[in-house]
Biopython code that builds the backbone (N, CA, C, O; Angstrom):
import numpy as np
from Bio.PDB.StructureBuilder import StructureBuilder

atoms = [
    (1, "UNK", "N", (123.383, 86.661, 111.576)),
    (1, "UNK", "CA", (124.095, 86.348, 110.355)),
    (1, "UNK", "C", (123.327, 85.368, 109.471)),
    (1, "UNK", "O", (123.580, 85.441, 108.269)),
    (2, "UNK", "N", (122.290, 84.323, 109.930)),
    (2, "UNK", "CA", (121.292, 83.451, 109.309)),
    (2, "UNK", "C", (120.456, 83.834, 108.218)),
    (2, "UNK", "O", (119.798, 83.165, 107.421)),
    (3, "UNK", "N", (120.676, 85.400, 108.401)),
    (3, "UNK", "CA", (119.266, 86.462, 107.809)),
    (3, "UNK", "C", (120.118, 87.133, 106.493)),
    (3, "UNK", "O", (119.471, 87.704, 105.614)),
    (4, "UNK", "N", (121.507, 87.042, 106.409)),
    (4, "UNK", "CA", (122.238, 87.439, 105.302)),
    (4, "UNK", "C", (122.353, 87.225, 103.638)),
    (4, "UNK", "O", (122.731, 86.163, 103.143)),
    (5, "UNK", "N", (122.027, 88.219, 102.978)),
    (5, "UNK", "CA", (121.366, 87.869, 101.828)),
    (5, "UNK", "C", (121.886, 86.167, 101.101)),
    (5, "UNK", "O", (121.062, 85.384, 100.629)),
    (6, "UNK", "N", (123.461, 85.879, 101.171)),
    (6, "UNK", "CA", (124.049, 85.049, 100.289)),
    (6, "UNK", "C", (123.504, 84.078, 100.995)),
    (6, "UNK", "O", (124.161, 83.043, 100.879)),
    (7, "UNK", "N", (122.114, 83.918, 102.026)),
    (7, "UNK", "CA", (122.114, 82.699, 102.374)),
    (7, "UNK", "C", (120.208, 82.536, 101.843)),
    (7, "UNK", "O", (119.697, 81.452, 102.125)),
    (8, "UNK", "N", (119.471, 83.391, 101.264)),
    (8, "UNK", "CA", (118.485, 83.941, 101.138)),
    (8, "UNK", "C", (117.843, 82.364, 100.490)),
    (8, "UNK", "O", (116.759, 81.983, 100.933)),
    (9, "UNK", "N", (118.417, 81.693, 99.668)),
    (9, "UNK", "CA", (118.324, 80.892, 99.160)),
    (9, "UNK", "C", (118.150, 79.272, 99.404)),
    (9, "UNK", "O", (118.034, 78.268, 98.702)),
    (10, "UNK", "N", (118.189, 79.536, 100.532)),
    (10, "UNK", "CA", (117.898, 78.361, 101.837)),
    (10, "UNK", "C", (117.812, 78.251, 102.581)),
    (10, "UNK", "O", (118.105, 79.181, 103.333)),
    (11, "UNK", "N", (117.263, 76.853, 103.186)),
    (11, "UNK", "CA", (116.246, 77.237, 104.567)),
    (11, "UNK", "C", (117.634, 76.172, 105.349)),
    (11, "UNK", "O", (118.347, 75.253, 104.946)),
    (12, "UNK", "N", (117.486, 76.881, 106.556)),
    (12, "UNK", "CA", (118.518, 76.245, 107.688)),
    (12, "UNK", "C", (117.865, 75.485, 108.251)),
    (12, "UNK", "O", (116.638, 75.464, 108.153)),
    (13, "UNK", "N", (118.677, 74.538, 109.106)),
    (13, "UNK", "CA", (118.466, 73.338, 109.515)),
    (13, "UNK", "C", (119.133, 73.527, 110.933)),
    (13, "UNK", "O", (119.278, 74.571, 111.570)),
    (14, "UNK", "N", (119.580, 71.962, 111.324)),
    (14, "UNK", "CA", (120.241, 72.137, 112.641)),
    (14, "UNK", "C", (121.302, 72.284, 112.221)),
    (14, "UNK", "O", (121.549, 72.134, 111.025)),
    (15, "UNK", "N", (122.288, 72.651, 113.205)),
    (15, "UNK", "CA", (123.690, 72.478, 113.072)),
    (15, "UNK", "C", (124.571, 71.288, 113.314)),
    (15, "UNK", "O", (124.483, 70.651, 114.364)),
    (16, "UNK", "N", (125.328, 71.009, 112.466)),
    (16, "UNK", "CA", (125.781, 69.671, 112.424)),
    (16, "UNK", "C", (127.629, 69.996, 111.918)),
    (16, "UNK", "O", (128.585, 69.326, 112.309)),
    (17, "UNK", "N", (127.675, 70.967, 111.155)),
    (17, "UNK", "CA", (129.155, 71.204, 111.572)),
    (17, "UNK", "C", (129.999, 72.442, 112.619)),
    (17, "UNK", "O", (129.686, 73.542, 113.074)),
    (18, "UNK", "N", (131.155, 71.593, 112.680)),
    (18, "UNK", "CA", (132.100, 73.001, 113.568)),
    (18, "UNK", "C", (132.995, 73.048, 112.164)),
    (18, "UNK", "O", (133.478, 72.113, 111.525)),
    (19, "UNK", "N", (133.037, 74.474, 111.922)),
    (19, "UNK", "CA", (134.445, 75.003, 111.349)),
    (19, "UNK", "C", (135.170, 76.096, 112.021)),
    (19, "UNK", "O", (134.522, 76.979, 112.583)),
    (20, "UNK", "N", (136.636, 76.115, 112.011)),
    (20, "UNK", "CA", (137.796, 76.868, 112.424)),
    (20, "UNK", "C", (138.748, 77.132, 111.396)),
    (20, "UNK", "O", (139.514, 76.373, 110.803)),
    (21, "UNK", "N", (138.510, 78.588, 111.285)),
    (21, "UNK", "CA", (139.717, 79.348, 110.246)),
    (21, "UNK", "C", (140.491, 80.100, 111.006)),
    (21, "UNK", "O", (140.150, 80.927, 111.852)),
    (22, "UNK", "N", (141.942, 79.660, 110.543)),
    (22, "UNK", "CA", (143.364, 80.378, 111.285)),
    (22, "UNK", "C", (143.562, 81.124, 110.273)),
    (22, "UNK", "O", (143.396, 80.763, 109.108)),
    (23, "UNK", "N", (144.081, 82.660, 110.779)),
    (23, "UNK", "CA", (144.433, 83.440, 110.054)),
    (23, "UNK", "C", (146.191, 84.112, 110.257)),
    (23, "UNK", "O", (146.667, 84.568, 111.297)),
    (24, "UNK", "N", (146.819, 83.987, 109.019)),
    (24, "UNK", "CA", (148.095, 84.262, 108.906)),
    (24, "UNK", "C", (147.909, 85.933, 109.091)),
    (24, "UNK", "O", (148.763, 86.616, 108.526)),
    (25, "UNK", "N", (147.290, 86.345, 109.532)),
    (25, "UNK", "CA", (147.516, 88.092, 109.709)),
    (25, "UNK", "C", (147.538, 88.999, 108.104)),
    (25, "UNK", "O", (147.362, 90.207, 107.946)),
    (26, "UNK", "N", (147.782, 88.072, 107.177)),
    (26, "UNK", "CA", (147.881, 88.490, 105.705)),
    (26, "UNK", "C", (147.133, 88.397, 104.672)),
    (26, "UNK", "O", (147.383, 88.557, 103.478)),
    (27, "UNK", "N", (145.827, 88.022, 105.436)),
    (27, "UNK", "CA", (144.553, 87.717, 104.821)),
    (27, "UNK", "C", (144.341, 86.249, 104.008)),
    (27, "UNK", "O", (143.353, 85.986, 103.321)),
    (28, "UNK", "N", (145.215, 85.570, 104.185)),
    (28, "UNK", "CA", (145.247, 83.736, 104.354)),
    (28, "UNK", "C", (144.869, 82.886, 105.528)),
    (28, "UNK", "O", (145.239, 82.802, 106.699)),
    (29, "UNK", "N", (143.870, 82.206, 104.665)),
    (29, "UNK", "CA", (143.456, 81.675, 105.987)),
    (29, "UNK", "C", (143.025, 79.908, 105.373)),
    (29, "UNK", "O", (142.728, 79.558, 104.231)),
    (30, "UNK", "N", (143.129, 79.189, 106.468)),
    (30, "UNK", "CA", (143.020, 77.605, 106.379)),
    (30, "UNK", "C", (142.310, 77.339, 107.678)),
    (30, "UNK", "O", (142.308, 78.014, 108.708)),
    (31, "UNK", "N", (141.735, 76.254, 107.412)),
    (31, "UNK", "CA", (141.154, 75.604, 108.632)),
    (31, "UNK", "C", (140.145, 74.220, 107.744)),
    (31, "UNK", "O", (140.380, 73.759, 106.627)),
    (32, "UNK", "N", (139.057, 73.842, 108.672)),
    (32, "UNK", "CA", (138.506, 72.759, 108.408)),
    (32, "UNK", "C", (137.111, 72.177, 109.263)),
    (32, "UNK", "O", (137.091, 71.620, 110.361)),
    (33, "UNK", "N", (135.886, 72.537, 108.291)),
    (33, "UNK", "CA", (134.786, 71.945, 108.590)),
    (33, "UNK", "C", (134.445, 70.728, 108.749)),
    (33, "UNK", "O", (134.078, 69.955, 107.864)),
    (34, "UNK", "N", (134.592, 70.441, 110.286)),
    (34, "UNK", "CA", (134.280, 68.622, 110.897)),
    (34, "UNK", "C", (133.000, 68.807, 111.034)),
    (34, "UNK", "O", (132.457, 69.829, 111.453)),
    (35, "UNK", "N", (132.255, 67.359, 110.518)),
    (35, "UNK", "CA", (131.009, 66.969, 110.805)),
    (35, "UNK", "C", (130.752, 66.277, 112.637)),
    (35, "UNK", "O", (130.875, 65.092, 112.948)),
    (36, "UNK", "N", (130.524, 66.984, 113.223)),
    (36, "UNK", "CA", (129.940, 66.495, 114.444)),
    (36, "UNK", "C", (129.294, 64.703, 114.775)),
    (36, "UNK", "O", (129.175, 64.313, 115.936)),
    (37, "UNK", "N", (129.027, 64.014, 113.865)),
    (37, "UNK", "CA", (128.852, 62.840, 114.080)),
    (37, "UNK", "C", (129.769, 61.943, 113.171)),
    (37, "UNK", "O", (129.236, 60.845, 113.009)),
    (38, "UNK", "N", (130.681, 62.030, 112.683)),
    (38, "UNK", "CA", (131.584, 61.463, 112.043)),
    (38, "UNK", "C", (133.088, 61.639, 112.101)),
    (38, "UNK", "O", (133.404, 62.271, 113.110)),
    (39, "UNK", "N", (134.171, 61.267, 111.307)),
    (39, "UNK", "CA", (135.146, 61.716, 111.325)),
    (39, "UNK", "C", (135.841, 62.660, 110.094)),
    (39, "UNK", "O", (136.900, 63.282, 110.004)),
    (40, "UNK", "N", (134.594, 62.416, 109.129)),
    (40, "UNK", "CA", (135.098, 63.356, 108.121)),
    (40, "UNK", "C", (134.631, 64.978, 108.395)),
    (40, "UNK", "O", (133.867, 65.651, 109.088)),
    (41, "UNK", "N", (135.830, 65.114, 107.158)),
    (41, "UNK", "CA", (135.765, 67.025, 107.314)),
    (41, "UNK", "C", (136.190, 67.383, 105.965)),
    (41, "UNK", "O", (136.691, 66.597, 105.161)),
    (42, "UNK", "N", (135.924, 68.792, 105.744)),
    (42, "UNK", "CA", (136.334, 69.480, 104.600)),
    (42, "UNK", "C", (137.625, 70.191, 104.909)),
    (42, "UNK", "O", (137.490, 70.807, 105.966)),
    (43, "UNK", "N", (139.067, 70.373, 104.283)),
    (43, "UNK", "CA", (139.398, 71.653, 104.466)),
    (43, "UNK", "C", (139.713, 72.470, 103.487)),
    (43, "UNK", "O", (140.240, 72.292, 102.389)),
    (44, "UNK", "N", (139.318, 73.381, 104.038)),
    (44, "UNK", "CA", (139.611, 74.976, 103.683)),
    (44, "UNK", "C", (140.899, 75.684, 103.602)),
    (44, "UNK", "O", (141.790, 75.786, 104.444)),
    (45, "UNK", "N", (140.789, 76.226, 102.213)),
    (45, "UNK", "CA", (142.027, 77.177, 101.899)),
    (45, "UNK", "C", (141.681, 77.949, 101.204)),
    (45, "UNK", "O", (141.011, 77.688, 100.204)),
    (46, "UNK", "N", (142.199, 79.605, 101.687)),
    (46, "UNK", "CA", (141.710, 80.628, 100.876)),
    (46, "UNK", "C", (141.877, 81.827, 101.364)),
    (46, "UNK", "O", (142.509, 81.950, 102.413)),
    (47, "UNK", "N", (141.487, 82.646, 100.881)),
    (47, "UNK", "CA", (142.342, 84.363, 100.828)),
    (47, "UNK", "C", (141.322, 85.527, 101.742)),
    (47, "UNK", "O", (140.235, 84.953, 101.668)),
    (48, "UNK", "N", (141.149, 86.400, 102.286)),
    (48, "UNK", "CA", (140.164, 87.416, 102.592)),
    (48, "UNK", "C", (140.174, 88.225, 101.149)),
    (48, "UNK", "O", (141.215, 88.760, 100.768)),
    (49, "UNK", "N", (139.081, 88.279, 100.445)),
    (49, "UNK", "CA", (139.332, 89.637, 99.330)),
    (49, "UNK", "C", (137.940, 90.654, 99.370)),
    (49, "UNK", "O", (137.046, 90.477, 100.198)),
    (50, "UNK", "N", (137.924, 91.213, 98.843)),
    (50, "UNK", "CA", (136.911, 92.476, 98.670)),
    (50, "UNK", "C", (136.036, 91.810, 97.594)),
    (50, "UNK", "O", (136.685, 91.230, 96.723)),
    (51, "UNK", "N", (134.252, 91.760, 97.432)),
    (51, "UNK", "CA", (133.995, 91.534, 96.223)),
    (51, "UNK", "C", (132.615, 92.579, 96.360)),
    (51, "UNK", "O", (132.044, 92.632, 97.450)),
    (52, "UNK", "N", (132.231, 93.215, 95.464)),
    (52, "UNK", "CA", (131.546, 94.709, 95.431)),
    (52, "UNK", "C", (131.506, 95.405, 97.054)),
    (52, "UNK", "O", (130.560, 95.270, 97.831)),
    (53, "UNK", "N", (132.693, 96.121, 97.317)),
    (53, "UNK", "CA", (132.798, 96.900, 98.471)),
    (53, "UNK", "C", (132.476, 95.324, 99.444)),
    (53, "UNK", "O", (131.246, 95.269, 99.430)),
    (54, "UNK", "N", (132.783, 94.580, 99.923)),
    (54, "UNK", "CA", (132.300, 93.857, 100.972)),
    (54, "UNK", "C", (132.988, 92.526, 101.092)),
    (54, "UNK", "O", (132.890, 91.595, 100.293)),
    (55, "UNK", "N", (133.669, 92.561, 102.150)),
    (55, "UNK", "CA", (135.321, 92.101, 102.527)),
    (55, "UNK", "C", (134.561, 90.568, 102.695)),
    (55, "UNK", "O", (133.496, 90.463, 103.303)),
    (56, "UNK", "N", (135.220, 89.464, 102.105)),
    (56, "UNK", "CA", (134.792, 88.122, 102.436)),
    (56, "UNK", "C", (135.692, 87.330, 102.032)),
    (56, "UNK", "O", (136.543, 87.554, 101.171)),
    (57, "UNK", "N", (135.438, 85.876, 102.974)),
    (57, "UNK", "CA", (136.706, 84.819, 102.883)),
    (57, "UNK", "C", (136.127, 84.162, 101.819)),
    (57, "UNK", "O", (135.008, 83.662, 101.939)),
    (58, "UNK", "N", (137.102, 84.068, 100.224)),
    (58, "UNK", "CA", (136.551, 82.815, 99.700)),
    (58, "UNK", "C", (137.990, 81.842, 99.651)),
    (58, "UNK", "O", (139.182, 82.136, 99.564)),
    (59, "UNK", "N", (137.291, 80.615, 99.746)),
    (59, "UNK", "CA", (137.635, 79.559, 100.455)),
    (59, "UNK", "C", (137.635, 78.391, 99.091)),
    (59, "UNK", "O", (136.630, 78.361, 98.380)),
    (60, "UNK", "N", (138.836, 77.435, 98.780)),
    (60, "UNK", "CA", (138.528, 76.142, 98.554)),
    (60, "UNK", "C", (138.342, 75.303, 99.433)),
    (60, "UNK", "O", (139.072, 75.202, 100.420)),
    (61, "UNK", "N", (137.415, 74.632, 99.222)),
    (61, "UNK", "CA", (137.093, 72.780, 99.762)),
    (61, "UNK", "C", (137.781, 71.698, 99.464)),
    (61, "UNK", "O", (137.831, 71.331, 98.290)),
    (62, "UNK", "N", (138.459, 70.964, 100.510)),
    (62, "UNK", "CA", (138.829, 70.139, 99.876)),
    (62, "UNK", "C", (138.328, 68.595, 100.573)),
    (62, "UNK", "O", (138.621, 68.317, 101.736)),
    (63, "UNK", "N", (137.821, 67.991, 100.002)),
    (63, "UNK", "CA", (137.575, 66.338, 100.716)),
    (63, "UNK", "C", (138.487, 65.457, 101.512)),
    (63, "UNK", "O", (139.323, 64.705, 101.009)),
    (64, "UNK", "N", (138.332, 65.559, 102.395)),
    (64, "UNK", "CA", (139.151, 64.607, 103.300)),
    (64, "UNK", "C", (138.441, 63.645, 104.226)),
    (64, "UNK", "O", (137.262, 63.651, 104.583)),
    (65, "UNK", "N", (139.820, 62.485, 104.659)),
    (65, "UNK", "CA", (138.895, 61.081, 105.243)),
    (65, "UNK", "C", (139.688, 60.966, 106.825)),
    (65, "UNK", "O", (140.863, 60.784, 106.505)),
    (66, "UNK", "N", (139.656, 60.974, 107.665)),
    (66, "UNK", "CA", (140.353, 60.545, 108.720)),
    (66, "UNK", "C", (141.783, 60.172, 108.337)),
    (66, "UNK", "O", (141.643, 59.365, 107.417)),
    (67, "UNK", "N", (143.098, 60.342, 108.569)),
    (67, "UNK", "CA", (144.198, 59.766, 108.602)),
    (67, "UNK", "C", (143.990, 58.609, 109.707)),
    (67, "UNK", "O", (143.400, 58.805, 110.770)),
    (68, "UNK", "N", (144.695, 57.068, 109.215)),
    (68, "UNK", "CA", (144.706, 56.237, 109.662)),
    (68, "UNK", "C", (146.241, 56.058, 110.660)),
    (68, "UNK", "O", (147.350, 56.387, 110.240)),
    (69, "UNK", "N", (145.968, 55.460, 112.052)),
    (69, "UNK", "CA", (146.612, 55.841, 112.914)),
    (69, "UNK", "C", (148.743, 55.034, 112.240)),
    (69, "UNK", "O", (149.218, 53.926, 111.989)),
    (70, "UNK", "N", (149.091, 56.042, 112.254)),
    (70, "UNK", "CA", (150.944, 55.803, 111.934)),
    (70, "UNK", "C", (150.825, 54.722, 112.379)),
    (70, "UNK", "O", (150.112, 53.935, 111.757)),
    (71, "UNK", "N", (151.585, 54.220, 113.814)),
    (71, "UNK", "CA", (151.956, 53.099, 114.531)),
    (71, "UNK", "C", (150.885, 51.893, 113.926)),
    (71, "UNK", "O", (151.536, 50.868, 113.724)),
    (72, "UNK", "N", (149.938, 51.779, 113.699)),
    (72, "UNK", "CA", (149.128, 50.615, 113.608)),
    (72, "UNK", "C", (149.488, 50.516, 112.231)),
    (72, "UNK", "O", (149.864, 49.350, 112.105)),
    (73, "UNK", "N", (149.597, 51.188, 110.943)),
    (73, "UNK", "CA", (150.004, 50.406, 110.134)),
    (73, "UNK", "C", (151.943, 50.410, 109.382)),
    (73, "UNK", "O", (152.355, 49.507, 108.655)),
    (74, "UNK", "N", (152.584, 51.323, 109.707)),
    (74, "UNK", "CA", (153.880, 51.355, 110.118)),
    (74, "UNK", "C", (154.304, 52.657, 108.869)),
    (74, "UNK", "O", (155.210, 53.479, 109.008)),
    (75, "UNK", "N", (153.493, 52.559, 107.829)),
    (75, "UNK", "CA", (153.630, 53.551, 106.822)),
    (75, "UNK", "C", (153.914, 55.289, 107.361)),
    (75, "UNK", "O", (153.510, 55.912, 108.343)),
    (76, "UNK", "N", (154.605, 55.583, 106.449)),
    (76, "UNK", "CA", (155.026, 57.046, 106.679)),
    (76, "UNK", "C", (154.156, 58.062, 106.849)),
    (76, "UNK", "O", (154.051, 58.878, 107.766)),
    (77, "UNK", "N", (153.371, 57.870, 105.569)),
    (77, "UNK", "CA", (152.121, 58.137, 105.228)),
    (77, "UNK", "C", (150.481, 58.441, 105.649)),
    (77, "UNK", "O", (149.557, 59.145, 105.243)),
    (78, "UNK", "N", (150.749, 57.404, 106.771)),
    (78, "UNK", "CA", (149.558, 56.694, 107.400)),
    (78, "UNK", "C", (148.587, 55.673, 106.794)),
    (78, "UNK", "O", (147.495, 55.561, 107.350)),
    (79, "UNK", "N", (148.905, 54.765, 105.510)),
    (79, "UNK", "CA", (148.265, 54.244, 104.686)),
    (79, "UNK", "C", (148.966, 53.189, 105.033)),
    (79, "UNK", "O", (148.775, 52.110, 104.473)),
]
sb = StructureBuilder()
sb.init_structure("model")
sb.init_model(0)
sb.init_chain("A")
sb.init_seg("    ")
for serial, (resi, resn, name, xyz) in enumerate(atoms, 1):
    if name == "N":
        sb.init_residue(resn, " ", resi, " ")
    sb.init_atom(name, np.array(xyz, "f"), 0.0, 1.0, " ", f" {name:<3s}", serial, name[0])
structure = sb.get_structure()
């Protein structure tokens, strides 16, 4: 899959994230790319669609920071 054209455009490196997409059976899918040496991650939201004959997940990103632990600061929130 490394060798796939939409990636033609750059050279790979090591691997440094895990991502996991759950799929609602309805072609929705969410999940979230964690960085392996940190606690941040991206997540992901987005649809399976067709784009010239050729079925692919596109996905928003969204920035996220660790939630800070409930009990230690008493907020609902985690803030």
């Amino acid at each position: 899959m490394l060798a796939h054209p939409c990636l033609s455009d750059l050279v790979i490196g090591k691997a440094v994230y895990t991502t996991r997409l759950h799929g609602d059976g309805r072609g929705n899918y969410v999940g979230a790319t964690r960085e392996t040496i940190s606690g941040c991650a991206i997540a992901h939201v987005g649809r399976l669609v067709v784009r010239d004959g050729e079925r692919v997940l596109e996905l928003t990103g969204y920035l996220t920071v660790p939630r800070r632990d409930r009990g230690a600061t008493g907020g609902a929130d985690g803030t």
